[in-house]
C-alpha positions in Angstrom: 0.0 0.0 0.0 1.3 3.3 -1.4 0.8 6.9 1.5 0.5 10.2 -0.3 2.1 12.5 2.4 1.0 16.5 1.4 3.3 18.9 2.0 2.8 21.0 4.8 1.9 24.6 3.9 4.3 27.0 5.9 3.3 29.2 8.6 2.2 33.0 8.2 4.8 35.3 9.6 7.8 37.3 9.0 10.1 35.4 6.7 12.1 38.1 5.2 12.7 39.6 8.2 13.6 36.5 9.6 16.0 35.9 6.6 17.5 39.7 7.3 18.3 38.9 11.0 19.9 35.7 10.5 22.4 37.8 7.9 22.4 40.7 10.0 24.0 38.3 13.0 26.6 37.3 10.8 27.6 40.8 10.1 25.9 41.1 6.9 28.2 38.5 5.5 27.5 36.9 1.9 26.2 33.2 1.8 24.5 33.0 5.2 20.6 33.7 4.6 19.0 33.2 1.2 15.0 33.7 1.0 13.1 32.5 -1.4 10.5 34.6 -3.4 7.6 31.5 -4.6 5.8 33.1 -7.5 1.7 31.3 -7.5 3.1 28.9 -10.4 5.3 27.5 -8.2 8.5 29.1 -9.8 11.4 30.2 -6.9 13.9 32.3 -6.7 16.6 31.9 -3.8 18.3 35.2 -3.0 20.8 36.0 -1.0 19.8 38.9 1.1 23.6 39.9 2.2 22.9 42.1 -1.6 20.3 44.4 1.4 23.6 45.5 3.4 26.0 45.7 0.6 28.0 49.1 0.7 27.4 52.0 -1.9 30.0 50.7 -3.9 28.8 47.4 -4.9 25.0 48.9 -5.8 23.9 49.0 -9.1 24.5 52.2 -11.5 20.2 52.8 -10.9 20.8 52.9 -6.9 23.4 54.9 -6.4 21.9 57.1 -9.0 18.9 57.5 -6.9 20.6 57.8 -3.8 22.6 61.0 -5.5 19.6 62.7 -7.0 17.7 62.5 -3.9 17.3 65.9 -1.6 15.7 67.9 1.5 13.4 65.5 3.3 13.3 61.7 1.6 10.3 59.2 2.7 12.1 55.9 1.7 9.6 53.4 0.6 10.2 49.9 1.1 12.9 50.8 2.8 14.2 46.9 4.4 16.9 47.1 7.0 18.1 50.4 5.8 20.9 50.0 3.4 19.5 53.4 1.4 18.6 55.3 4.5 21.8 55.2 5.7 23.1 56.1 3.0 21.0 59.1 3.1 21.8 60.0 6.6 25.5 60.1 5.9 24.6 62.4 3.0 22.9 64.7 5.6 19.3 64.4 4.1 16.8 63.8 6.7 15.0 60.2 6.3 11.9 58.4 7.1 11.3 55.3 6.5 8.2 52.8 5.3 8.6 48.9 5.8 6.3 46.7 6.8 8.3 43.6 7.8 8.7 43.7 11.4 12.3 42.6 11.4 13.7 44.8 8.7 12.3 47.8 10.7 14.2 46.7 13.3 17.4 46.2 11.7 16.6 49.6 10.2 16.3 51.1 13.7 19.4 49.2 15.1 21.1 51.5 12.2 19.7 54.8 13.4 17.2 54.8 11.0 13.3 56.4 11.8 11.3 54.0 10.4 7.5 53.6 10.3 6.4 50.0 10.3 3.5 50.2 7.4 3.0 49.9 3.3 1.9 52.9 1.3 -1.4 52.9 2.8 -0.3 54.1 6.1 1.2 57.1 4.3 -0.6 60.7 5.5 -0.7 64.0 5.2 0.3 63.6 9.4 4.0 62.4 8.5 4.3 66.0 6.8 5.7 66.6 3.6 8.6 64.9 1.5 10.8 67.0 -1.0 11.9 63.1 -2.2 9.9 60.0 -2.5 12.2 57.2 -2.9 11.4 53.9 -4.5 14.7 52.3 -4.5 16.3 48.6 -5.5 13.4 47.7 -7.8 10.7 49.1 -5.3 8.7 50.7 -8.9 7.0 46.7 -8.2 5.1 48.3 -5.1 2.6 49.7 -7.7 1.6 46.4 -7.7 -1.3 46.1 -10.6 -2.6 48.5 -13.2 -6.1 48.9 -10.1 -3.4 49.5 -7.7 -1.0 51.4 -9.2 -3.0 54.9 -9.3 -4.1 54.4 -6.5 -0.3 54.4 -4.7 1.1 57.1 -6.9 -1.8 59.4 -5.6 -1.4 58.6 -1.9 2.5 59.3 -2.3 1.7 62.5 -4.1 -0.4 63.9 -1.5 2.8 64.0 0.8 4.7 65.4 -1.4 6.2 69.3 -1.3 5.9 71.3 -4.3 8.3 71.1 -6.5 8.9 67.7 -4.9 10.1 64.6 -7.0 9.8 60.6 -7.1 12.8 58.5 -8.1 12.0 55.0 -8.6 14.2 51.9 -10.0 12.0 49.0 -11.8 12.7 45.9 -13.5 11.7 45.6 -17.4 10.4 42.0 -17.8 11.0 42.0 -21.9 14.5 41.3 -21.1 13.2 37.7 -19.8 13.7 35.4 -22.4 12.9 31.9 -21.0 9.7 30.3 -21.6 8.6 30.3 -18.4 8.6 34.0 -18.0 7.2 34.0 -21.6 4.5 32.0 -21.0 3.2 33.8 -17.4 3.7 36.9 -19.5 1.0 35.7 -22.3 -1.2 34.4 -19.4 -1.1 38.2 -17.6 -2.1 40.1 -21.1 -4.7 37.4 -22.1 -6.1 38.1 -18.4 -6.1 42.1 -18.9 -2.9 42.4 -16.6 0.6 43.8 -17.4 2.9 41.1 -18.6 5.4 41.8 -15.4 2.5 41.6 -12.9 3.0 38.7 -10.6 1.7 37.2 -7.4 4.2 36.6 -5.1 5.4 35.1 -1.4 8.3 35.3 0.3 9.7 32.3 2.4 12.2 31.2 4.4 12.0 27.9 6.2 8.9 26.8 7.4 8.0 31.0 7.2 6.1 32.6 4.5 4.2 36.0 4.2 0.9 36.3 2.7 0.9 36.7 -0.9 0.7 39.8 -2.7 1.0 41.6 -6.4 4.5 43.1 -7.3 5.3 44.8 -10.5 8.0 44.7 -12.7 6.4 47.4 -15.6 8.1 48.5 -18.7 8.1 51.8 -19.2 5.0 52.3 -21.3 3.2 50.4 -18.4 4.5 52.8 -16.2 3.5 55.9 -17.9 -0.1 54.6 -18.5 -0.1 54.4 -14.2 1.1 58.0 -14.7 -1.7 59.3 -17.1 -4.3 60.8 -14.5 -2.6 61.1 -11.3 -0.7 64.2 -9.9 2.5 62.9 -11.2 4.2 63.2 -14.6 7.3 61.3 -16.3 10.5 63.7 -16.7 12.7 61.1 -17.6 13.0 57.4 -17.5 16.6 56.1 -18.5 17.5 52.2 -18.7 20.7 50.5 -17.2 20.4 47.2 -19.2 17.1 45.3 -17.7 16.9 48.4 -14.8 15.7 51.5 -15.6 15.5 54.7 -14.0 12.5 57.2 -13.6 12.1 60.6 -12.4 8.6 61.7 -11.7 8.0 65.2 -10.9 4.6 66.8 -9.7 2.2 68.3 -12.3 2.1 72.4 -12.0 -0.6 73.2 -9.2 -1.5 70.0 -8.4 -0.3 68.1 -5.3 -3.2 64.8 -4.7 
């Protein structure tokens, strides 16, 4: 007689902090915590998240670039243990943070970094007004959908100072070649989706989150979120698969 054992579904909870902390221990150190991002057709991704307290140096040409154009008071969203935050700091910009995983926050905080534990949602007009919205490594994904994207861009505009500006780094999924990418690519655009939309959880161990849309757009995808919101497209300009966009708020208009 032949048992059939399931697999047992992993817990709800804080797996990329956990995978943060365990690395953060260490001393940052490459090779010691990898967690793995489980897309919903069962593709994985193992990453090693020593690349979230690499130094300036070792940061792509799109980060650093961001980092640089940044000024006055930067909200930094998605902001993970802090490796741009500190950055920031050292620069002498003044820095609060958004992250909703409990342990990045307080790696984050560890670092000197004020952080508010919370997604975009939690953003208003009470935190005050930001002369920088940041949406560094490829944080562009938090726009989530072509519903939810709007929706985000608004929020952040409405905390934003005039004259204010949003740098964000994305992903462009055209340069995926393989058939698998191909393939959930067709399936997104056949379903009314962008082809880089995907629904996502991270995990490590026995730990996963919940799951949730991310976003990598191209840049027409991004400037159809755009069209309608408070924001406008000064420049977009691409570092291989990366690219780089500034976003700048439309004369007189704020939310």
């Amino acid at each position: 007689m032949s048992v059939r054992i399931r697999p047992a579904e992993p817990r709800i909870g804080d797996a990329f902090g956990r995978a943060l902390s365990h690395c953060w221990a260490r001393g940052g150190a490459s090779g010691v915590a990898y967690h793995v991002i489980e897309r919903d057709d069962a593709m994985v991704v193992a990453m090693d998240v020593a690349q979230y307290f690499a130094p300036f140096e070792e940061w792509t040409v799109g980060e650093r670039w961001a980092c640089e154009a940044a000024r006055g008071r930067v909200l930094d969203v998605g902001c993970g243990p802090g490796r741009h935050a500190v950055e920031l700091r050292g620069r002498g910009l003044e820095v609060l943070g958004l992250e909703p995983s409990p342990g990045a926050v307080a790696i984050a905080r560890e670092r000197g970094v004020e952080v508010i534990d919370g997604v975009v949602g939690d953003v208003e007009p009470g935190l005050g007004s930001f002369d920088t919205i940041l949406l560094g490594g490829q944080n562009l994904g938090l726009l989530e959908s072509r519903e939810r994207g709007p929706e985000v861009l608004s929020r952040l505009a409405a905390v934003t100072a005039p004259g204010g500006v949003l740098l964000g780094v994305g992903f462009d999924p055209s340069e995926f070649a393989s058939p698998e990418m191909k393939d959930y690519a067709a399936r997104n655009l056949a379903e009314g989706r962008f082809a880089g939309q995907q629904r996502v959880r991270d995990r490590y161990f026995g730990v996963a989150t919940h799951w949730y849309d991310y976003l990598w757009p191209t840049a027409a995808d991004l400037h159809e979120l755009v069209d309608g919101t408070p924001w406008s497209i000064k420049e977009i300009t691409a570092e291989g698969a990366h690219f780089m966009a500034v976003m700048t708020l439309k004369p007189g208009n704020r939310s």
